[in-house]
C-alpha positions in Angstrom: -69.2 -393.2 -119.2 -70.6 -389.8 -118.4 -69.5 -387.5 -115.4 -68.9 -384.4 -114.4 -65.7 -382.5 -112.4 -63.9 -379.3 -112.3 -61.8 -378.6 -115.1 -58.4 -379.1 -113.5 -56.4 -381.9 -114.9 -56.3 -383.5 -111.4 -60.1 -383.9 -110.9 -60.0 -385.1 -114.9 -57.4 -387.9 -114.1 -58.8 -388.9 -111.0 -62.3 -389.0 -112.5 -60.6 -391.4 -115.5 -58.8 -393.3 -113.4 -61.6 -394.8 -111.9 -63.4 -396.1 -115.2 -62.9 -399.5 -116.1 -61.5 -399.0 -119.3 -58.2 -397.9 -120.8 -58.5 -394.1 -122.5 -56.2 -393.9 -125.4 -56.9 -390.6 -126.6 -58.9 -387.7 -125.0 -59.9 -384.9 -127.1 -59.9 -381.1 -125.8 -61.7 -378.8 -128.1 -59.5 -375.8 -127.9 -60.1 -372.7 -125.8 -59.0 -370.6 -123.1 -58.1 -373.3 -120.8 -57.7 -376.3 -122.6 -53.7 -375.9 -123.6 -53.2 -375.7 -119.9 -55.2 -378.9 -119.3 -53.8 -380.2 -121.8 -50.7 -380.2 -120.5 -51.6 -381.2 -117.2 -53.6 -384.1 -118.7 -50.2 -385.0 -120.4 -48.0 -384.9 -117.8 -50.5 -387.0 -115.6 -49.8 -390.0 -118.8 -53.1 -389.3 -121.1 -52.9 -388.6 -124.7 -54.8 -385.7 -124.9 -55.3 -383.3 -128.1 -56.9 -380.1 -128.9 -59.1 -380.5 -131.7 -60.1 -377.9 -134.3 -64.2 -377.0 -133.6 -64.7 -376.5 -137.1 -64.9 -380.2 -137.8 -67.0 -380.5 -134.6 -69.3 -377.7 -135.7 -71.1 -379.6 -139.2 -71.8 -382.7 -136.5 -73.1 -380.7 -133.7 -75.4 -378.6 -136.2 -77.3 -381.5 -136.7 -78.2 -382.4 -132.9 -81.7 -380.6 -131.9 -80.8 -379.4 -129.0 -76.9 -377.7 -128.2 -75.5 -378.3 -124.4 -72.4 -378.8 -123.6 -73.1 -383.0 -122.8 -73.9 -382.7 -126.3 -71.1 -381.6 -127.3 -69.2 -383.9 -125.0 -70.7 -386.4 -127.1 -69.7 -384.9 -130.0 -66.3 -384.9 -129.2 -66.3 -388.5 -128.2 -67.4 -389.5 -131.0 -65.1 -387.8 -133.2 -62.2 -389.2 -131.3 -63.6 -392.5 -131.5 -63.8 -392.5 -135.5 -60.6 -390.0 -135.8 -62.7 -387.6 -137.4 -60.7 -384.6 -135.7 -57.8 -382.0 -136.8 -55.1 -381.9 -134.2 -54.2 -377.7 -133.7 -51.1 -376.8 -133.3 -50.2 -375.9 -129.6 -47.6 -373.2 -129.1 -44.8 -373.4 -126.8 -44.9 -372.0 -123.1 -42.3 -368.8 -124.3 -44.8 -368.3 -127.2 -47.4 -368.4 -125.3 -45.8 -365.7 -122.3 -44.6 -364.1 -125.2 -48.5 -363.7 -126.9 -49.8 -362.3 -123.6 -47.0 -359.7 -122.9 -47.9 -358.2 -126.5 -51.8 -358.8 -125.7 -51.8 -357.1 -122.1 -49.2 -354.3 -123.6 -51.9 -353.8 -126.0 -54.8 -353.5 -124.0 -53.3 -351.4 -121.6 -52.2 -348.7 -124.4 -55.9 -349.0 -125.6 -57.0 -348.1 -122.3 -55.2 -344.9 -122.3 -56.2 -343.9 -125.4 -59.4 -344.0 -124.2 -58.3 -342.3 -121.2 -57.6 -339.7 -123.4 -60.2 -339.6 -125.7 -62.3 -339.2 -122.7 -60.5 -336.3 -121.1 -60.2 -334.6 -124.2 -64.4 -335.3 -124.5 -65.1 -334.0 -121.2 -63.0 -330.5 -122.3 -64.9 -330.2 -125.6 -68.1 -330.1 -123.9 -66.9 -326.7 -122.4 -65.3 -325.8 -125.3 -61.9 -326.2 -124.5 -59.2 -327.8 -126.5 -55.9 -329.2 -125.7 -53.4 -327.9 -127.5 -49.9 -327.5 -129.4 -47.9 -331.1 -130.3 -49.2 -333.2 -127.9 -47.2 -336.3 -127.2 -47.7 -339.2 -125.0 -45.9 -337.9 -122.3 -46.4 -334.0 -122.5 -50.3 -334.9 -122.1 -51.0 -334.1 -118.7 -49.0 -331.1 -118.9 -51.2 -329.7 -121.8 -54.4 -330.8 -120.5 -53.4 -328.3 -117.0 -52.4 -326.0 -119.3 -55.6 -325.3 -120.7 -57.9 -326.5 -117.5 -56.5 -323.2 -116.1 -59.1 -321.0 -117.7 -61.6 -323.3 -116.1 -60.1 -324.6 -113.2 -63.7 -325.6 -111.4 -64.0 -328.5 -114.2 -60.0 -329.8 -112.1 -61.9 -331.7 -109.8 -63.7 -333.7 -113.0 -60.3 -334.2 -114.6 -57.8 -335.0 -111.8 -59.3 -338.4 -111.5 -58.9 -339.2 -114.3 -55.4 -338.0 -115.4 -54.4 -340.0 -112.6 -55.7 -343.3 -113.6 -53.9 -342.3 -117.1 -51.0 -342.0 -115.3 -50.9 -345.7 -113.8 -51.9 -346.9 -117.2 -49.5 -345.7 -118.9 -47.1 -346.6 -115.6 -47.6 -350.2 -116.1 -47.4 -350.1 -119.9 -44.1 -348.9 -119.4 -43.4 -351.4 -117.2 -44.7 -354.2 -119.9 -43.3 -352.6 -122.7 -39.6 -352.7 -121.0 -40.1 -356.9 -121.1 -41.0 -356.5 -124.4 -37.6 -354.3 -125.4 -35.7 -357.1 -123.3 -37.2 -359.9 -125.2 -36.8 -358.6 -128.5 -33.1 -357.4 -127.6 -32.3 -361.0 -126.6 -34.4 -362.6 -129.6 -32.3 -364.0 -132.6 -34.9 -363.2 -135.0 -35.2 -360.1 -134.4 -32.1 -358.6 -133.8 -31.7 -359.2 -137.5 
């Protein structure tokens, strides 16, 4: 059988529930929603597994055409004949605990760029920041030397602003973190 729903496990179980036939395994390839399906699927009494794509990938090379019915079919198929690798879900903390360092990450990226850009829009006009410049003494040095051209403030406040929130709510991630790792076993030693 062939259908199509939103991908929420509700619409998913509802969908199978009204097949004729009994589903004893259904296959997820994995991605960025299917360990949450997964679960969901799970807790609503299917079987379901993420399954490497690598396997997948030698089959669906073979098919003329790619779309993702094909490679429903694919999947299918490969459950059918157990010609799948299970992957190895991590658990909900690891998971919370993957996206704190990720968005911790991405958030100290962004003020690096913040102030790769700042320091960019000085060099143009020839001006450098400088003396030891740390994370927090920054802003202060950037001022500091916007003072012998204080007409290019209005292109700089901006964004020494949005630096400042970034680097606000990295703080605010980055404490999590320290509590985490202060409470973790593992790393305490």
């Amino acid at each position: 059988a062939e259908g199509a729903v939103p991908s929420n496990p509700g619409s998913i179980l509802d969908w199978l529930g009204r097949r004729p036939f009994q589903i004893s395994r259904a296959g997820l390839e994995i991605g960025g929603v299917s360990r949450w399906l997964r679960e969901g699927l799970r807790a609503g009494g299917l079987n379901a597994i993420c399954i490497d794509p690598r396997k997948l990938r030698a089959l669906t090379k073979i098919m003329p055409i790619k779309t993702d019915r094909n490679d429903a079919r694919s999947i299918a198929a490969a459950m059918r004949v157990g010609w799948y690798s299970e992957v190895h879900i991590k658990s909900k903390p690891s998971q919370v605990m993957q996206m704190l360092l990720t968005n911790r990450k991405t958030l100290l990226d962004k003020q690096i760029d913040m102030d790769n850009v700042i320091r960019g829009t000085l060099r143009v006009f020839g001006i450098k920041v400088s003396g030891r410049i740390t994370h927090g003494s920054f802003e202060a040095r950037v001022r500091e030397a916007l003072t012998t051209a204080p007409q290019l403030m209005d292109l700089v406040e901006p964004l020494l602003v949005a630096r400042a929130a970034l680097r606000e709510q990295y703080m605010v991630l980055h404490r999590q973190l320290v509590k985490a790792v202060r409470a973790d076993e593992a790393c305490l030693r």
